[in-house]
C-alpha positions in Angstrom: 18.5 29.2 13.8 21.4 26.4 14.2 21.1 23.7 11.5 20.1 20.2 12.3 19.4 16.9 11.2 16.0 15.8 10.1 13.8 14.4 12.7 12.7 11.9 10.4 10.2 10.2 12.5 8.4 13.7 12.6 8.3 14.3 8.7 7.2 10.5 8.3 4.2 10.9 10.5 3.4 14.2 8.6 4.5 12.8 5.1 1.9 10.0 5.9 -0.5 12.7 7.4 -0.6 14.6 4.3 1.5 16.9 5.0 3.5 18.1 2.0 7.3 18.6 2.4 7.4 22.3 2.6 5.1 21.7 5.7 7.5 19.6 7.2 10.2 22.4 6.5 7.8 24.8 8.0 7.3 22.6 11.3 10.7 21.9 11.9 11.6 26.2 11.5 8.7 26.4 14.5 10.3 23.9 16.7 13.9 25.9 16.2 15.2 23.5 13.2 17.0 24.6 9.9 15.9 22.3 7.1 15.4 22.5 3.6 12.7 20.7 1.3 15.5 19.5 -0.5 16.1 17.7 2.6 13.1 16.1 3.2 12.6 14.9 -0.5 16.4 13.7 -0.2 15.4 11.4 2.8 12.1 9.8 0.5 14.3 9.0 -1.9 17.0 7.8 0.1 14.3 5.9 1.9 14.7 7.1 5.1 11.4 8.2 6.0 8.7 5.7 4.4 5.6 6.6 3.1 4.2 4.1 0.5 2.6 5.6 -2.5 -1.3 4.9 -2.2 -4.6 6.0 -2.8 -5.4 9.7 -1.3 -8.3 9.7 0.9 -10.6 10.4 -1.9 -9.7 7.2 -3.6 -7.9 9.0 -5.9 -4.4 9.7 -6.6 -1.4 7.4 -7.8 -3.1 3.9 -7.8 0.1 1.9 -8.9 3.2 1.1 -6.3 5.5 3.0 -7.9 9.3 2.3 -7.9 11.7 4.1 -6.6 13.3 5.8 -9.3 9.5 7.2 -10.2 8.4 8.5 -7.1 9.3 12.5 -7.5 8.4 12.3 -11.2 6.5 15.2 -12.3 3.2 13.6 -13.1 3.3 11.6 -9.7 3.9 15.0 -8.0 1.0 16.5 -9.9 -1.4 13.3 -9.4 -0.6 13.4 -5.6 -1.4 17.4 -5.9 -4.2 17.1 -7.3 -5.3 14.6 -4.8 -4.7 17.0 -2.1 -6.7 19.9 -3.8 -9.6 17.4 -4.4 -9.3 16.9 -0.6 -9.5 20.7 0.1 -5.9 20.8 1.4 -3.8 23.0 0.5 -1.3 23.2 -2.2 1.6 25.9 -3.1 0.1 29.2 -5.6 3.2 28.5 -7.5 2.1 24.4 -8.1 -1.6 25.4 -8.3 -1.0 27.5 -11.5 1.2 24.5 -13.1 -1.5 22.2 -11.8 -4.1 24.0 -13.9 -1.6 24.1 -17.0 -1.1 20.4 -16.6 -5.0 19.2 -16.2 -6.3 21.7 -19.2 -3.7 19.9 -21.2 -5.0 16.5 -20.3 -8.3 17.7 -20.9 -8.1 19.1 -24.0 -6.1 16.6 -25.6 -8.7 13.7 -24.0 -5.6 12.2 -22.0 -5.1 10.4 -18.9 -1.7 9.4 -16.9 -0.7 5.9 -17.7 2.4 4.3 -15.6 4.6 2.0 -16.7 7.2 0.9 -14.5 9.4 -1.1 -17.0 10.3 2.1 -18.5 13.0 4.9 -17.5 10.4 7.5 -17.9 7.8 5.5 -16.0 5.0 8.2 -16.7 2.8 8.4 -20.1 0.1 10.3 -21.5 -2.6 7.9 -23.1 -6.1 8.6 -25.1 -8.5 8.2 -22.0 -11.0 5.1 -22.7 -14.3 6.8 -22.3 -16.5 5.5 -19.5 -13.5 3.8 -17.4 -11.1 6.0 -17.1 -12.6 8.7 -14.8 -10.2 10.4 -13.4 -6.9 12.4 -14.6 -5.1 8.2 -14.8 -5.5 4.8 -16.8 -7.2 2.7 -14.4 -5.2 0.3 -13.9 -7.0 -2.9 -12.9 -10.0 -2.5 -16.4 -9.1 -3.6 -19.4 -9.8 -1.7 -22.8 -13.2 -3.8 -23.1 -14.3 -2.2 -19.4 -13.6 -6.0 -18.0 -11.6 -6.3 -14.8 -8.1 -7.3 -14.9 -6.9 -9.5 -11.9 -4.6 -8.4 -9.4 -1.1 -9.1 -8.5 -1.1 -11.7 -5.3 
């Protein structure tokens, strides 16, 4: 197959689909095109193709706007996996099995995902708050007390 560029406006419209990279790789090798994953996930962080962290179609997933140098963390990728398996999509057996690690670890040490964006690491494991935090992250917008915090205008 010769090489070529990314069609970027293809993987964006995937990307914001739900597609995951290695299904963009996959429909650019059917239409005759040589790209790698490495590619795609290149063009994110370059910011060529946009697609703004949000809320899976569950309502769950990465609830924060995350900054750039935080979007391919590990936790984010996980979150946004996890997402996507809650959805019945489908995810890769090699990421399933880390997946699985990952969430028996948060549940046996009673943690959730916390983000913090002020921070190079961006990504911490906190004690889950019983009763508001209900998923695998720190809900963001309820304070400790189980009071709503107001939003950013």
């Amino acid at each position: 197959m010769p090489a070529a560029k990314l069609d970027l406006k293809v993987a964006e419209r995937m990307l914001r689909a739900g597609a995951t990279q290695q299904e963009v790789v996959e429909e650019h090798k059917r239409r005759g095109v040589t790209v790698t994953q490495k590619a795609v996930s290149l063009a994110l962080v370059e910011g060529r193709i946009n697609v703004p962290s949000k809320y899976a179609v569950t309502g769950r997933g990465i609830p924060w706007k995350l900054k750039p140098e935080h979007r391919h963390a590990n936790a984010a990728r996980l979150l946004r996996s996890q997402a996507r398996k809650e959805q019945g999509l489908p995810i890769g057996p090699s990421l399933e099995k880390q997946l699985e690690r990952w969430i028996a670890g948060l549940l046996i040490e009673n943690e959730v995902i916390h983000y913090h964006p002020e921070t190079r690491e961006g990504f911490w494991r906190v004690p889950r708050r019983e009763g508001i935090d209900e998923w695998y992250v720190r809900e963001p917008w309820i304070d400790d007390d189980g009071n709503p915090i107001p939003r950013p205008a």
